[in-house]
MOPAC internal coordinates of N, CA, C and O (Angstrom, degrees):
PM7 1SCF
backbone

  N    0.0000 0     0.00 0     0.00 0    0    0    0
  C    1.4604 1     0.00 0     0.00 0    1    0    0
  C    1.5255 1   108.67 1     0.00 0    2    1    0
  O    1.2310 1   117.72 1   -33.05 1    3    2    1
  N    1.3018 1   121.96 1   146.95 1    3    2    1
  C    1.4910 1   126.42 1  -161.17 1    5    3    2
  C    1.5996 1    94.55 1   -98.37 1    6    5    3
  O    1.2310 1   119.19 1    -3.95 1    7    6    5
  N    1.2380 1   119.15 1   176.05 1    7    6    5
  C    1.1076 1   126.42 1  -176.89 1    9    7    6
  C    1.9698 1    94.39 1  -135.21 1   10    9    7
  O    1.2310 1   133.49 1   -73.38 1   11   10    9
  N    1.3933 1    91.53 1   106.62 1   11   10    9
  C    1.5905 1   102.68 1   173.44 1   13   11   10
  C    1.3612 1   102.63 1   -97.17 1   14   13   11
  O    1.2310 1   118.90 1   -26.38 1   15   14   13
  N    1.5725 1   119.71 1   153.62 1   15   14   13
  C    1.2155 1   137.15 1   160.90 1   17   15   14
  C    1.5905 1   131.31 1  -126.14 1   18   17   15
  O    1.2310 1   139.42 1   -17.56 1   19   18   17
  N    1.2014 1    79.94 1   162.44 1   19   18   17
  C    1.8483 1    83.41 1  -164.20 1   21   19   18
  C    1.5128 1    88.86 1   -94.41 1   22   21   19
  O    1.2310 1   123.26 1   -39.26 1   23   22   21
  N    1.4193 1   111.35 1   140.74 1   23   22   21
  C    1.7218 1   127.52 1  -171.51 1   25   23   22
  C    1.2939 1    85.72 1  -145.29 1   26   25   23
  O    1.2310 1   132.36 1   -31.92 1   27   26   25
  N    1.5260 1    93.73 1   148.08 1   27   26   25
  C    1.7875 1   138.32 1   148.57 1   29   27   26
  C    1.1299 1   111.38 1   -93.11 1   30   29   27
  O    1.2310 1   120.07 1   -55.70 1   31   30   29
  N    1.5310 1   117.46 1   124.30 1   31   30   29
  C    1.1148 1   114.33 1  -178.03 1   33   31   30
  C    2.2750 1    99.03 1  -120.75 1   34   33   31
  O    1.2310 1   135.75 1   -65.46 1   35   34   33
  N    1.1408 1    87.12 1   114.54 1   35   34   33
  C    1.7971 1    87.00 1  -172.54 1   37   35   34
  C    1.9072 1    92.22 1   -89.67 1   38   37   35
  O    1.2310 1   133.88 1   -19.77 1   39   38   37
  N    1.5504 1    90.77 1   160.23 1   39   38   37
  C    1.4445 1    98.15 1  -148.48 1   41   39   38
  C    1.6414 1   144.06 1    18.44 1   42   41   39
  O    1.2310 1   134.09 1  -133.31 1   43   42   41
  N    1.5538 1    90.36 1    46.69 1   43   42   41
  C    1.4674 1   109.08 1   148.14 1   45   43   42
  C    1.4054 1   142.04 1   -34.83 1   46   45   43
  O    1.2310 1   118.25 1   162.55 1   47   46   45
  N    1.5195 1   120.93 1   -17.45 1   47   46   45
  C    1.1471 1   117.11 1   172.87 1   49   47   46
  C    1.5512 1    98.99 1  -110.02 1   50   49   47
  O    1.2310 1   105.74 1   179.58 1   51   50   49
  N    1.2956 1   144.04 1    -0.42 1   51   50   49
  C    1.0853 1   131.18 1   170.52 1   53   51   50
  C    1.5427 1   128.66 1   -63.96 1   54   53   51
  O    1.2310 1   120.83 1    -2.00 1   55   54   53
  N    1.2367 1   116.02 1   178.00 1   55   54   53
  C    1.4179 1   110.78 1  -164.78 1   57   55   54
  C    1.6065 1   113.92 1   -71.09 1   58   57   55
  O    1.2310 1   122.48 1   156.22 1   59   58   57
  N    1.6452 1   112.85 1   -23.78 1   59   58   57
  C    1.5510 1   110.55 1  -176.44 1   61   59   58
  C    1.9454 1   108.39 1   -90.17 1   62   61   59
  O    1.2310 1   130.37 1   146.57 1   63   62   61
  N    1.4480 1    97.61 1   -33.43 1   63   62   61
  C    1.0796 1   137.55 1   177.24 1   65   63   62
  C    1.9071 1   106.19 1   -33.00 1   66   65   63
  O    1.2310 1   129.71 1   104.11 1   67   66   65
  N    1.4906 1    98.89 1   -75.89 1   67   66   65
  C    1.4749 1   117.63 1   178.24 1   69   67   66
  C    1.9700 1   106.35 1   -38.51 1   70   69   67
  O    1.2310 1   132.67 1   118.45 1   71   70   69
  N    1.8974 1    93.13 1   -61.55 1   71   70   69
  C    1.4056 1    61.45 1  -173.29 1   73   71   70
  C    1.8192 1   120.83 1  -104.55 1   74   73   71
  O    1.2310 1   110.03 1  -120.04 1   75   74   73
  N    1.1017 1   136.32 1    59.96 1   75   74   73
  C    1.2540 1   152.06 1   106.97 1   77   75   74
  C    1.3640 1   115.61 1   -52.13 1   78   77   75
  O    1.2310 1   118.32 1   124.35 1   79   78   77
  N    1.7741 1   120.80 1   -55.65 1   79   78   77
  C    1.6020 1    97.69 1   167.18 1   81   79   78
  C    1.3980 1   133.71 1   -28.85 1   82   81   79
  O    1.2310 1   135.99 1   128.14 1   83   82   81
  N    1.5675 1    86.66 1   -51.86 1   83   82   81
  C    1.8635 1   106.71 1  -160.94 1   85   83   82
  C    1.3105 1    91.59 1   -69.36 1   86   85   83
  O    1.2310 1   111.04 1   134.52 1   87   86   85
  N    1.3495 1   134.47 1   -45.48 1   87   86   85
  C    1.5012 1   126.76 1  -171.79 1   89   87   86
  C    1.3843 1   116.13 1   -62.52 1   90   89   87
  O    1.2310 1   122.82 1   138.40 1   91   90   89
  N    1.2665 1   112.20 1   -41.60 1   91   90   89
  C    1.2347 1   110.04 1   163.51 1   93   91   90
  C    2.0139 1   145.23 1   -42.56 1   94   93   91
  O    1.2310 1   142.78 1   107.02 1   95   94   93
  N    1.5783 1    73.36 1   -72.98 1   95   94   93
  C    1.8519 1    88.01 1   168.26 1   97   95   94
  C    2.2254 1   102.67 1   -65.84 1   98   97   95
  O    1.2310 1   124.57 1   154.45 1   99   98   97
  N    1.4179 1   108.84 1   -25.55 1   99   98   97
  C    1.7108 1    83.22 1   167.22 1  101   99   98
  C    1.0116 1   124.05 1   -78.00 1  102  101   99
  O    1.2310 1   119.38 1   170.96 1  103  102  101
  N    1.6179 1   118.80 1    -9.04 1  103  102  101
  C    1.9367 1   121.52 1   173.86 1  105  103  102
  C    1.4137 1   105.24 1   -83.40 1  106  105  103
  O    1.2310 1   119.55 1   177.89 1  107  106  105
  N    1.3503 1   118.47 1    -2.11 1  107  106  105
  C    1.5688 1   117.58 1   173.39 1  109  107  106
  C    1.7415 1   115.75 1   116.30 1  110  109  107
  O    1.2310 1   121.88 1   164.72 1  111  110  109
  N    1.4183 1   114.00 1   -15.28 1  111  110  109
  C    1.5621 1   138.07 1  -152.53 1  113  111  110
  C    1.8586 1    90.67 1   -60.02 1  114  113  111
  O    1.2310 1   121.89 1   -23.95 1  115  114  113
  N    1.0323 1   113.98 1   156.05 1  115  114  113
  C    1.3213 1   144.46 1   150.96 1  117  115  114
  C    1.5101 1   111.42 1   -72.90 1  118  117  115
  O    1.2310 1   116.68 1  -104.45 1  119  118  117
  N    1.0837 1   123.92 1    75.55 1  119  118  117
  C    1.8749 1   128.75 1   174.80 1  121  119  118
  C    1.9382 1   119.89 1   -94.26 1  122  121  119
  O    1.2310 1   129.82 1   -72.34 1  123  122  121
  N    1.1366 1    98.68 1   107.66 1  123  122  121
  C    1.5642 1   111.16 1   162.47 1  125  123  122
  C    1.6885 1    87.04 1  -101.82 1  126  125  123
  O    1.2310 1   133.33 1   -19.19 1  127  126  125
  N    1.8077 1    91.85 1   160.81 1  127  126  125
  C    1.2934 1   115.23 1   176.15 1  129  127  126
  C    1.7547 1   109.40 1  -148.31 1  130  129  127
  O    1.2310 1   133.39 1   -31.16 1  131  130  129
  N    1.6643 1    91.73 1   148.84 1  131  130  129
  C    1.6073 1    81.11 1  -159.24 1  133  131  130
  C    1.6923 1    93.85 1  -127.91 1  134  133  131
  O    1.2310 1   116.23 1   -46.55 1  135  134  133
  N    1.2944 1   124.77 1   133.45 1  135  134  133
  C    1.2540 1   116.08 1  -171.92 1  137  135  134
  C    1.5306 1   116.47 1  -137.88 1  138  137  135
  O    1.2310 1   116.80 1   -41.18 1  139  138  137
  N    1.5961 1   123.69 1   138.82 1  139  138  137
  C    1.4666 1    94.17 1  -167.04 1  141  139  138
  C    1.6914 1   116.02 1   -98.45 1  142  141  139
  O    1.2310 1   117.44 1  -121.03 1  143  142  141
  N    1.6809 1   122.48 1    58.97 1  143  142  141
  C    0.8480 1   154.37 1   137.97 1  145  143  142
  C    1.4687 1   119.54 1   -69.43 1  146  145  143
  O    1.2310 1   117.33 1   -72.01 1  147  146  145
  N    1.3736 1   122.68 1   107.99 1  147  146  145
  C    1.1790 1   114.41 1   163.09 1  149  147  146
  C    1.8693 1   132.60 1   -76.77 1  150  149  147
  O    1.2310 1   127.34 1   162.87 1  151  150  149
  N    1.4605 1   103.48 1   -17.13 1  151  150  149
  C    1.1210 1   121.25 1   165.70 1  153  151  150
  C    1.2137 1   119.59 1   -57.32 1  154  153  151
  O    1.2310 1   119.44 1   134.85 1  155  154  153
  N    1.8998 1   118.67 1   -45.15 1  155  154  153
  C    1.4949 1   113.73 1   167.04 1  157  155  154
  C    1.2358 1   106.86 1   -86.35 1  158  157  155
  O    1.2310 1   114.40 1   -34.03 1  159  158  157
  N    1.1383 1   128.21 1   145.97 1  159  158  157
  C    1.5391 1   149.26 1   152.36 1  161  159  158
  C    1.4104 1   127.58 1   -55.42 1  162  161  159
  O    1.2310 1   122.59 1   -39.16 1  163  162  161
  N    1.4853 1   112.64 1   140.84 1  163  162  161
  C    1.2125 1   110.71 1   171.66 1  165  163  162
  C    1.6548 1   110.08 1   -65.45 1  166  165  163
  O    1.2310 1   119.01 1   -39.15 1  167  166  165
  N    1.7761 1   119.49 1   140.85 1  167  166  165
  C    1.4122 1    93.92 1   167.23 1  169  167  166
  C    1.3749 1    97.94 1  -150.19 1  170  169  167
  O    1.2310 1   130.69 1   -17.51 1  171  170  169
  N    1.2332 1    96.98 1   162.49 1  171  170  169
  C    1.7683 1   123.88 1  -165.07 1  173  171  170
  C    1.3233 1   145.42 1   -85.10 1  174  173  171
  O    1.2310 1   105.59 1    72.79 1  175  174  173
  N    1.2532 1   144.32 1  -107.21 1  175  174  173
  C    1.2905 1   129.16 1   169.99 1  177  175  174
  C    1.7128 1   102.97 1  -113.26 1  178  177  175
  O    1.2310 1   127.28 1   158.14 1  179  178  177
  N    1.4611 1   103.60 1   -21.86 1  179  178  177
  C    1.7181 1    85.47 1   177.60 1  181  179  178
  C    1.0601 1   116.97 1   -98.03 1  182  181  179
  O    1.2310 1   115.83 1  -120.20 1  183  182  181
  N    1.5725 1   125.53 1    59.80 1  183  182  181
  C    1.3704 1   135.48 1   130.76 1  185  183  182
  C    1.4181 1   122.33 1   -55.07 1  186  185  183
  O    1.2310 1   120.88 1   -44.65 1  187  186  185
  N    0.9642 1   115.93 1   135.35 1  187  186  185
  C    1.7186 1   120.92 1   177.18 1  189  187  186
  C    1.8490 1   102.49 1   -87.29 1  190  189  187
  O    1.2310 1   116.98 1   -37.67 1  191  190  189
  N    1.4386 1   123.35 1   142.33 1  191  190  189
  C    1.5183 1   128.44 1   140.51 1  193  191  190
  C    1.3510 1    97.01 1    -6.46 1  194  193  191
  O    1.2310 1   121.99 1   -45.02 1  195  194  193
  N    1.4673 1   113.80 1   134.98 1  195  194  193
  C    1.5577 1   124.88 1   157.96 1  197  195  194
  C    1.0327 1   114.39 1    45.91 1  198  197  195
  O    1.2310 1   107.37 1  -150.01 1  199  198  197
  N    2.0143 1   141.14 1    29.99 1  199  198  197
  C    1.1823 1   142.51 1   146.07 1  201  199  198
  C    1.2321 1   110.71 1   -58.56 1  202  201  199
  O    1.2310 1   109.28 1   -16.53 1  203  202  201
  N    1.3313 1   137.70 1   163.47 1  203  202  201
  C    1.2661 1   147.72 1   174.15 1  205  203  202
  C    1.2480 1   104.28 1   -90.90 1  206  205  203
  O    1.2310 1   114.34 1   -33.63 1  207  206  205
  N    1.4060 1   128.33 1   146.37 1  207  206  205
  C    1.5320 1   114.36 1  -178.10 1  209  207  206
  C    1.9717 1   108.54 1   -96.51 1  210  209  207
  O    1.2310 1   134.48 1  -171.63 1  211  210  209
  N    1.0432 1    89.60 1     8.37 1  211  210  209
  C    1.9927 1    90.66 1   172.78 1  213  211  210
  C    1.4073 1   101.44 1  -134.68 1  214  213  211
  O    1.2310 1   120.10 1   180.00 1  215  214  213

């Protein structure tokens, strides 16, 4: 059994950012993202693979 973790990923919506998200949540990871945009949102585990985070 793997050992997944829950990560913060700070500037998550940026351009390098995004896809480390996506790499992440496709290895299985628990990804919040934190951005200092208040317009984008923090968001949580029910992101899908390859969602956009805004």
């Amino acid at each position: 059994m793997e050992n997944k973790n829950n990560i913060l990923v700070i500037g998550g919506t940026g351009k390098t950012g995004r896809k480390v998200v996506d790499r992440l949540i496709k290895a299985g990871h628990k990804v919040r993202i934190g951005s200092r945009s208040a317009s984008r949102p923090l968001i949580g585990n029910n992101q899908k693979p390859g969602q956009r985070a805004y």
